[in-house]
C-alpha positions in Angstrom: -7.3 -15.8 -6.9 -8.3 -12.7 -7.9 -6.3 -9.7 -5.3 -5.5 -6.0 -5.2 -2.9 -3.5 -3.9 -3.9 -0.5 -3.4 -1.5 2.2 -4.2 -2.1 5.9 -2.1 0.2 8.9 -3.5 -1.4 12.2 -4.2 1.4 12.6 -7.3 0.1 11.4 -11.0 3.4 9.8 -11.9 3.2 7.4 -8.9 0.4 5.4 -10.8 2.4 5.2 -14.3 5.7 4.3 -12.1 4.3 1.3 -10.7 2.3 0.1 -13.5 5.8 0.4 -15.0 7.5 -1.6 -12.7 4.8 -4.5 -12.2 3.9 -5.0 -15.7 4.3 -8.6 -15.7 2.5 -9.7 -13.0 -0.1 -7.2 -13.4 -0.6 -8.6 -17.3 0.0 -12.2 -16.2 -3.1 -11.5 -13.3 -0.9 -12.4 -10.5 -2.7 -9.0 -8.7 -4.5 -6.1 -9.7 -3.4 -2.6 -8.5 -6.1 0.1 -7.9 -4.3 3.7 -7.1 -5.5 6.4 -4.7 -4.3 9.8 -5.3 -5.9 11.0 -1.8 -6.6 9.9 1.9 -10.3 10.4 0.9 -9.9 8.7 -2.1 -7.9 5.5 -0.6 -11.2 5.2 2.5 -13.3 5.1 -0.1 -11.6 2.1 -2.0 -11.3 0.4 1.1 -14.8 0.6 2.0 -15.6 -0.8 -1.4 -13.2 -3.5 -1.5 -14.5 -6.4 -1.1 -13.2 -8.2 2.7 -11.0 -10.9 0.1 -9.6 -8.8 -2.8 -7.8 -5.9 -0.8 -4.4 -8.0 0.4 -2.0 -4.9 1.0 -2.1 -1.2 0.7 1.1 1.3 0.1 0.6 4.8 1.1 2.5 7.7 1.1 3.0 9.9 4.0 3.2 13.6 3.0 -0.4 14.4 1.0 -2.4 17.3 1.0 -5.4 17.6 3.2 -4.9 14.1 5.4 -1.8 12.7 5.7 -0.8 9.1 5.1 -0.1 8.8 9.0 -3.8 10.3 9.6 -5.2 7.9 7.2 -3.3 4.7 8.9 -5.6 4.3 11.6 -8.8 5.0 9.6 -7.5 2.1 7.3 -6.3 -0.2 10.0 -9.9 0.4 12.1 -12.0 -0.2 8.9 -9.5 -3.0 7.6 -7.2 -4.4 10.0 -6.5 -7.9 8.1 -4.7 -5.5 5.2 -0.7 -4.6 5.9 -0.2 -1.5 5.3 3.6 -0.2 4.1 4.1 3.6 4.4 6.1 5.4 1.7 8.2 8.6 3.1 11.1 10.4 1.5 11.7 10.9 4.9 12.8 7.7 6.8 13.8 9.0 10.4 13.9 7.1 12.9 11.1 9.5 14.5 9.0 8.7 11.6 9.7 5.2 11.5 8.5 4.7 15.2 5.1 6.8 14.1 4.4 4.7 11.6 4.7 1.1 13.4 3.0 2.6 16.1 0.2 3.8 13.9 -0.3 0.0 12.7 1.9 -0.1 9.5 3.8 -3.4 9.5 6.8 -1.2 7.2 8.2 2.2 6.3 9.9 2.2 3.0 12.2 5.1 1.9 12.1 7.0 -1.6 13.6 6.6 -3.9 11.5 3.8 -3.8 13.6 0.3 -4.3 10.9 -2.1 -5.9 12.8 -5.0 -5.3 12.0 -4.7 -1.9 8.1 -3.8 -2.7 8.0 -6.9 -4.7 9.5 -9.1 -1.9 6.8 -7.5 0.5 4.3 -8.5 -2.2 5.4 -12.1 -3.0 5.4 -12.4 0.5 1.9 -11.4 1.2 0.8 -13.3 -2.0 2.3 -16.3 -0.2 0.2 -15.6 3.1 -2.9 -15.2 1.5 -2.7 -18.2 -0.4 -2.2 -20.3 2.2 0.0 -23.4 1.9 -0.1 -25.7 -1.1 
């Protein structure tokens, strides 16, 4: 099965941090990863995705131009079968209840702990592919 993430930060180093991090499975073609350094950016890749390949997005929250919580309703209206987990160096509780309002099925706090990104990613992985 051939899937994608879709990574949203407007920072460069976000894209060489997670290719970092995911090696393996990226090499071994478990998932592809396509990064988005802008809300515009992101729309775009999900319009173009393909309804199968796009399985889960990350986005940041604080970008220039739109935000990550303006762009969560674009993405949930346009793609609504794609969870989307929202990445904040601010994890408030008011910010929190924004975010699952907005659609997002998660918040996850920076430092960024990619143990817990991986979970959410075997996880989806496992929901896609149905049982065996």
């Amino acid at each position: 099965m051939n899937v994608l993430i879709l990574v949203v930060d407007d920072e460069p180093d976000v894209t060489d941090l997670f290719r970092q991090q995911f090696r393996r499975e990226l090499r071994a073609g478990r998932f592809a990863m396509e990064f988005a350094h802008s809300a515009p950016e992101a729309l775009a890749c999900v319009n173009a995705s393909d309804g199968a390949s796009l399985i889960l997005m990350f986005s940041d929250i604080n970008m220039p131009g739109m935000t990550g919580l303006e762009l969560l309703p674009l993405v949930r209206a346009a793609r609504p079968d794609v969870p989307v987990i929202m990445i904040t160096a601010y994890g408030d509780a008011e910010t929190r209840e924004k975010v699952l309002a907005g659609g997002a099925v998660d918040l996850i706090t920076k430092p960024i702990d990619f143990d817990l990104l991986r979970a959410a990613i075997e996880s989806r992985l496992d929901s896609v592919a149905g049982p065996t």
